[in-house]
C-alpha positions in Angstrom: 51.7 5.4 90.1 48.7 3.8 91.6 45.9 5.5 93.8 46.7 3.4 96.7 44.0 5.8 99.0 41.2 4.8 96.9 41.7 2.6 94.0 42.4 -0.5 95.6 40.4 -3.2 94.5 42.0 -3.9 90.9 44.8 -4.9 93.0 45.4 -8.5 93.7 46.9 -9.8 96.7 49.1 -12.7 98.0 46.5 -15.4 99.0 49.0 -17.2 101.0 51.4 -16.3 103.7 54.8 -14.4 102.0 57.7 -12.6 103.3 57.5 -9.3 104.6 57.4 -6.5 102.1 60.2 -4.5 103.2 59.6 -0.9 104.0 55.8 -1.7 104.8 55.0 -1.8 109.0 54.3 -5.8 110.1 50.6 -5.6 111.8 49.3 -7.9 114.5 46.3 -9.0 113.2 43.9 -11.8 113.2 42.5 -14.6 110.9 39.6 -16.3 110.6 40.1 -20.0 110.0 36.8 -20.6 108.2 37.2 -18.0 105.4 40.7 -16.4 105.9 39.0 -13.2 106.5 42.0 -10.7 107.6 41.7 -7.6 109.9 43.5 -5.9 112.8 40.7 -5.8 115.1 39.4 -8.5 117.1 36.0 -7.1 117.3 36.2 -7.1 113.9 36.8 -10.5 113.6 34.2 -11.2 116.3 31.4 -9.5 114.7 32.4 -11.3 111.1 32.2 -15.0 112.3 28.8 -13.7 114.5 27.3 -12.6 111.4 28.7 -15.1 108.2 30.0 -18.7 110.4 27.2 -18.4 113.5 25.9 -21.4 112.6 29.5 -23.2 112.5 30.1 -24.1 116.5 33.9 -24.2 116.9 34.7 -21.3 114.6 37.5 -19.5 115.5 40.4 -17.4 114.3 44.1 -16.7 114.8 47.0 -14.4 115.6 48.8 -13.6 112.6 51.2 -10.9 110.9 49.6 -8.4 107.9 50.7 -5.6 106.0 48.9 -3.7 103.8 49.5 -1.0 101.0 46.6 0.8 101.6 45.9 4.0 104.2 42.6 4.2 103.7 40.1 1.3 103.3 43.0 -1.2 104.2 43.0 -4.8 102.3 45.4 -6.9 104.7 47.6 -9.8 103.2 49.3 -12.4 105.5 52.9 -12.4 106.0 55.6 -14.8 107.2 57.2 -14.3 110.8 60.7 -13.6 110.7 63.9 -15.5 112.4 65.1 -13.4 115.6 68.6 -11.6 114.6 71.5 -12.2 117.2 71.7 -9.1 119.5 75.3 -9.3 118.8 74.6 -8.1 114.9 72.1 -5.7 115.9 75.2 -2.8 114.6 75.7 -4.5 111.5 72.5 -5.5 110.6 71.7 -1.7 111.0 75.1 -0.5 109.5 75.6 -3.1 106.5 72.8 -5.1 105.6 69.6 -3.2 104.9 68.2 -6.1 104.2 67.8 -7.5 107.4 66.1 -4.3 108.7 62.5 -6.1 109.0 63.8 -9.1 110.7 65.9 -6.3 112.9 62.7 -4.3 114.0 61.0 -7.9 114.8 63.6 -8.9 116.8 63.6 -6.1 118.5 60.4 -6.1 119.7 61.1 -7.3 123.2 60.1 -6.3 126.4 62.7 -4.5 128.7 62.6 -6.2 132.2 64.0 -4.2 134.8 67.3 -5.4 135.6 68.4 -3.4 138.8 66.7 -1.4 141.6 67.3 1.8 140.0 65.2 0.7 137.0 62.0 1.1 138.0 59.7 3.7 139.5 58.3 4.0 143.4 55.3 2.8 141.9 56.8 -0.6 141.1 59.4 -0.4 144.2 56.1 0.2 146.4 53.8 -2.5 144.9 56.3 -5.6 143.0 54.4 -6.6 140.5 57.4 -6.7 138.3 58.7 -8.9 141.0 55.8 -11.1 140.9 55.6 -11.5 137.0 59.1 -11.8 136.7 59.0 -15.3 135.2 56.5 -14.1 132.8 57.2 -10.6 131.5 59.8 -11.5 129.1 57.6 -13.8 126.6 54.3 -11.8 125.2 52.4 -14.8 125.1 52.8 -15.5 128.4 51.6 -11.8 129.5 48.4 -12.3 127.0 47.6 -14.9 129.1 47.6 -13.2 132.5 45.5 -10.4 130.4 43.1 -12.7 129.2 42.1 -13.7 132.5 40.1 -10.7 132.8 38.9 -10.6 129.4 34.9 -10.7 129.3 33.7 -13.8 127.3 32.1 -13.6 124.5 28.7 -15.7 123.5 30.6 -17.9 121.4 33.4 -19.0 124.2 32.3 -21.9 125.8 32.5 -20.3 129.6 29.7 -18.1 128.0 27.7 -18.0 131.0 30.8 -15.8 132.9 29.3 -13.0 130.5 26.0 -12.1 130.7 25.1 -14.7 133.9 27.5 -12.8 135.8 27.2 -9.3 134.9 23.2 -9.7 135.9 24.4 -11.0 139.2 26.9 -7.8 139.5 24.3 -5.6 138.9 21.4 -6.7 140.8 23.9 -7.0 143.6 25.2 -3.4 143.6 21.2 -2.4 143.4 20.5 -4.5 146.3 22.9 -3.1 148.6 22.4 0.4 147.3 18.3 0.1 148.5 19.4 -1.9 152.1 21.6 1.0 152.4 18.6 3.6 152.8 17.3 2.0 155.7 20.6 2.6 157.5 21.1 5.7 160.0 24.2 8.3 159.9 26.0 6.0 162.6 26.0 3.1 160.8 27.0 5.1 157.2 29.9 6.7 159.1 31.3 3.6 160.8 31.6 2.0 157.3 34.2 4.4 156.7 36.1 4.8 159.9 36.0 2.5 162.7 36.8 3.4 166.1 34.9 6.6 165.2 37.0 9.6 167.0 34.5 12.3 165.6 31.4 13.8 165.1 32.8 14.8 162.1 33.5 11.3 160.1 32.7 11.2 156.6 29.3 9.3 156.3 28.9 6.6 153.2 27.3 7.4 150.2 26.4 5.3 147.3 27.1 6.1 143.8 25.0 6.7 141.4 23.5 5.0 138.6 25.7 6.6 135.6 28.8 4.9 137.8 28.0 1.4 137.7 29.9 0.8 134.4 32.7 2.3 136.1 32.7 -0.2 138.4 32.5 -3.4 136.0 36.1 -4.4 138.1 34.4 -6.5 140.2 33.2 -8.5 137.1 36.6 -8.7 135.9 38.2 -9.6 139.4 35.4 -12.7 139.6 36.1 -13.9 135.8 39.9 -14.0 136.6 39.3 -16.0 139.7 36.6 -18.6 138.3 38.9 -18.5 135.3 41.9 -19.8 137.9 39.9 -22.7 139.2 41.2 -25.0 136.9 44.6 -23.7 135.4 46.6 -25.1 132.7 49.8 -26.6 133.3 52.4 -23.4 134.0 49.3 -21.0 133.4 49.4 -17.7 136.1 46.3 -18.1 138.1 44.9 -16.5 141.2 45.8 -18.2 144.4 42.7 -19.6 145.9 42.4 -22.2 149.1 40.3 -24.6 149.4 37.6 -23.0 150.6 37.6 -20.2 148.1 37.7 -22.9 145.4 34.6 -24.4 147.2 32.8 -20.8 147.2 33.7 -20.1 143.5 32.2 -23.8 142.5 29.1 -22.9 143.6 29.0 -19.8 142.1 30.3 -21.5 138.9 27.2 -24.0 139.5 24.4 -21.2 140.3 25.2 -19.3 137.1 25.4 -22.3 134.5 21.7 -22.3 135.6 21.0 -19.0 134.4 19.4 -18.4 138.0 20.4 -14.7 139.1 18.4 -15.3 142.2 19.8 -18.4 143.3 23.6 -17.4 141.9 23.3 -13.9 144.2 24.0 -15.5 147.9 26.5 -17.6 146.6 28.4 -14.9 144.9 27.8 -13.2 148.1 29.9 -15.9 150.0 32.5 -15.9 147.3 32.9 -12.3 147.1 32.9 -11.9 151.2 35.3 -14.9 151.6 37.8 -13.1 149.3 37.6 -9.7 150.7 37.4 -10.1 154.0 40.3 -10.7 156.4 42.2 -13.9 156.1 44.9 -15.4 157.8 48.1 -13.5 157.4 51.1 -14.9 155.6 54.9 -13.6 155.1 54.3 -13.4 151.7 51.5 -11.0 150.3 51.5 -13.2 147.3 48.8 -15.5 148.8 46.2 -13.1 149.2 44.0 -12.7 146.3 43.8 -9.5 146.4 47.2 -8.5 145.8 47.9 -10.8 142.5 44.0 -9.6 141.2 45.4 -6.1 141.5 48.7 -6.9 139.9 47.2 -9.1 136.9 44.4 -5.7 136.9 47.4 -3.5 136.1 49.3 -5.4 133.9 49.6 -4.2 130.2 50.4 -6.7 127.3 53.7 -4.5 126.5 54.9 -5.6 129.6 54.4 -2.3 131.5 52.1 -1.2 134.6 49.1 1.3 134.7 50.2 4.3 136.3 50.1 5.8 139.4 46.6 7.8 138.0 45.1 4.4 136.9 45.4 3.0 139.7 43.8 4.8 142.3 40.2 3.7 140.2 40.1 0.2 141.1 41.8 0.6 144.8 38.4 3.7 145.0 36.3 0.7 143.5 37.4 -1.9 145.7 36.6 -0.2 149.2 33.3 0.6 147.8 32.3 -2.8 146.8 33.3 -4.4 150.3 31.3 -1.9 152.2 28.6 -3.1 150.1 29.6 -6.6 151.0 29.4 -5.5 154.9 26.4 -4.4 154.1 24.8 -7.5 152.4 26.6 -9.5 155.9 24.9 -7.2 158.8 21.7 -7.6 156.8 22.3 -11.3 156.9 23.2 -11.4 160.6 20.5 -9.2 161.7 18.6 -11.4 164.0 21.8 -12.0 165.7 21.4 -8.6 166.8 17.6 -8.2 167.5 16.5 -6.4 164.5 19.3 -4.0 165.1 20.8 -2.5 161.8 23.4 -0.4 163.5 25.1 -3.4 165.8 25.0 -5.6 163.0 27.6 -3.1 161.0 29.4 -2.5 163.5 30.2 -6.3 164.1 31.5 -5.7 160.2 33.3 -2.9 161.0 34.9 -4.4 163.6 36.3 -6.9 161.2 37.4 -4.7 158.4 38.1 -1.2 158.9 39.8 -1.2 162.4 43.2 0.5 160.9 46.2 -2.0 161.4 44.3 -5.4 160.7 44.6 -7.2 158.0 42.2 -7.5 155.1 41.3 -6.4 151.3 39.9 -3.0 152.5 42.9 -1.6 154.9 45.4 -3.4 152.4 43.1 -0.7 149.8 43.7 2.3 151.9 47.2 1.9 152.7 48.0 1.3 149.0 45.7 4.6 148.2 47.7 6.6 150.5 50.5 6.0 148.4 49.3 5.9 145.3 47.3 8.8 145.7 50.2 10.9 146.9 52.7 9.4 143.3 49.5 10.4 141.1 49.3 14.5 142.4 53.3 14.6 142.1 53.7 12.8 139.3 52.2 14.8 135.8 55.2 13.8 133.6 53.7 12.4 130.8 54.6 9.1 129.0 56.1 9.5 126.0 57.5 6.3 123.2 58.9 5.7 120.3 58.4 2.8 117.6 60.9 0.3 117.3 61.3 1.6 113.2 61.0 5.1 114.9 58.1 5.8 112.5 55.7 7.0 115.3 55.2 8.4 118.6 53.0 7.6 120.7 52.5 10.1 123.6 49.4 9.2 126.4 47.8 6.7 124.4 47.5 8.8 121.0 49.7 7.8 118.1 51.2 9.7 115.6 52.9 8.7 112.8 55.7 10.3 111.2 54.5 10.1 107.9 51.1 11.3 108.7 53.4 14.6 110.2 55.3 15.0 107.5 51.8 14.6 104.9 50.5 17.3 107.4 53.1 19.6 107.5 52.8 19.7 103.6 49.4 20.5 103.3 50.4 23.8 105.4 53.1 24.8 103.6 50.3 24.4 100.4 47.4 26.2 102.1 49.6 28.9 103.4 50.8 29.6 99.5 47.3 30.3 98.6 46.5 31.8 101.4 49.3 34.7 100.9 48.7 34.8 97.1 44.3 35.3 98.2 46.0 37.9 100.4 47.9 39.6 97.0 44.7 39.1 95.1 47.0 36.7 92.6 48.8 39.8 91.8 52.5 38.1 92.8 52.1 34.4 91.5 56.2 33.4 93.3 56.0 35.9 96.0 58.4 33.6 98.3 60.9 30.9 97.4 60.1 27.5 99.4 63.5 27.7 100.5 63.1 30.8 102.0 59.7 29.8 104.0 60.8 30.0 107.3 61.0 33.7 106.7 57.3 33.8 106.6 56.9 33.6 110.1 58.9 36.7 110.6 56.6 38.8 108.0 53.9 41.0 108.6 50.8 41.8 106.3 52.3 45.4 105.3 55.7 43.2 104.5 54.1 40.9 101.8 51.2 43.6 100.7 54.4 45.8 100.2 
């Protein structure tokens, strides 16, 4: 009866939490907590308290659950969670009580843990991570947290200076290395990619360029979760740092609440080199940071795992980055070697691309290999369906049943006026809707006939 694309504001809405309206999807959403602004983007929500609470320091909002009537131009109202249904009455709930449909579809919101060998992929088989988050993965709050240790602050987070501070540093350390790297020869570029050289033919380095450095803002990310995990809360994940990369990552955590890039860039240089480069070798890969920093990189907060094409970006990202670092390191060590570039990378090379040592950058290549081989085999795309099977969502893009079914419509409309333009209105019924699957079979002499 109601306009609900357009004419929505003569509406009124709950101004409290209620139950679930049933038949209308439950959102995840956010509130703010000064003015109980709703919306189901946190950017959204972001951008509302930076332009209407700024001058309010500890404003802040909260996870919540909305509906709304509305397609287009969408006013959210609050609603109650619902008690979890026994997975026992799953059938009946589904078979009996109709009623109990929403609390059903919450419920059943879970995340499926892979129970057996045969569950998961090589992908997972190859690399664990399911292994290693397997004390997490079956409580979403937990895996938001492991997310959110890569999440980039924002000004108004009190660990601002991991934002800006730090993505400065990044940057003026990629363009460093990128201008020491034109003073070195062909030897020295090739042995940064294979070392012993057995060829005249090895593939020299070569920097990107400047359109690339957003695609490699993982090194940010990697730093943040690892500051981040300097101080973690009580049964928080966190990235397994010794003592001396806590000391490393203090002072880098020291340089940039000073705001001074130049001072903060040696010692995220030590941090950065004291992660990557070879460490002692345990029996379990779990204590290198490298491993958990790719694992917490690939986690999703559904529970899953990039795939086998994401993730041959950051393992690309993360060779390039500690050549750079070897870079920085000869230049440091220079002296050492009388002014000689060349002998000063090849002590780095020595340390980290000699095949069969341990270390970040052969730990890269012999997950690349791998990986690399899963993501040319592997095109079958990944395809799911809602819990209230009301959408699919097939590579990232959703489509909603209704939104089919409004579209399929609209054809069967336009095509009716299309064939009665065709008869120049001469036949007003020329088909029965029943009978529209005929159409297809048709031809322009059929229906001019």
């Amino acid at each position: 009866m109601w306009n609900l694309q357009t004419a929505n504001t003569s509406i009124s809405l709950p101004t409290r939490p209620i139950e679930p309206l049933y038949l209308l999807e439950i959102l995840n959403g956010f509130k703010c907590d000064i003015c109980q602004y709703l919306s189901t983007s946190k950017d959204a929500l972001r951008k509302h308290i930076q332009s209407f609470h700024k001058n309010i320091p500890k404003a802040s909002s909260s996870s919540v659950l909305l509906q709304t009537f509305f397609k287009q131009h969408p006013r959210y109202f609050e609603v109650l969670s619902l008690d979890p249904i026994d997975s026992e009455a799953i059938v009946h709930a589904y078979l009996s009580d109709v009623e109990a449909l929403p609390a059903f579809k919450k419920s059943a919101d879970h995340i499926l843990v892979p129970k057996d060998v045969n569950d998961v992929g090589p992908l997972l088989a190859s690399t664990e991570w399911h292994i290693h988050f397997h004390q997490y993965l079956d409580d979403r709050s937990k895996i938001r947290q492991i997310v959110q240790l890569m999440k980039v602050p924002t000004k108004n987070e009190s660990n601002a200076w991991l934002g800006s501070p730090l993505y400065d540093v990044v940057k003026e350390y990629m363009a460093d290395f990128k201008k020491k790297t034109s003073q070195l020869g062909l030897a020295a570029k090739c042995m940064l990619t294979t070392y012993p050289r057995v060829s005249h033919d090895d593939e020299a380095f070569a920097v990107v360029g400047d359109k690339s450095e957003d695609a490699y803002g993982l090194l940010r990310k990697w730093t943040i979760a690892c500051l981040r995990s300097l101080h973690p809360k009580q049964d928080d994940y966190s990235i397994p740092l010794n003592d001396t990369d806590k000391q490393y990552a203090q002072s880098l955590v020291d340089a940039l609440q000073t705001n001074d890039i130049a001072a903060a860039i040696p010692a995220f240089h030590n941090f950065i080199k004291n992660l990557f480069y070879p460490r002692t070798p345990t029996s379990n890969k779990w204590n290198d940071p490298f491993e958990c920093l790719f694992a917490v990189y690939s986690l999703k907060e559904g529970g899953t795992f990039a795939s086998a094409q994401a993730s041959t970006h950051p393992l690309a990202a993360l060779k390039y980055f500690i050549r750079g670092i070897m870079i920085h390191e000869a230049f440091n060590n220079i002296d050492s070697f009388d002014g000689n570039i060349t002998l000063a990378i090849e002590q780095e090379a020595k340390k980290n691309v000699v095949p069969m040592t341990s270390g970040a950058y052969n730990a890269c290549c012999e997950h690349s290999r791998f990986i690399s081989a899963l993501a040319w085999i592997n095109t079958t795309p990944t395809t799911m369906i809602s819990v209230d099977e009301q959408s699919v969502t097939h590579q990232g893009k959703k489509l909603r049943m209704s939104d089919l079914r409004e579209g399929l419509q609209r054809l069967q409309e336009d095509l009716f006026t299309e064939i009665l333009d065709l008869t120049l209105g001469f036949e007003k019924k020329i088909i029965d809707p029943q009978d529209y699957k005929t159409i297809g079979a048709m031809t322009n002499m059929d229906i001019l006939g």
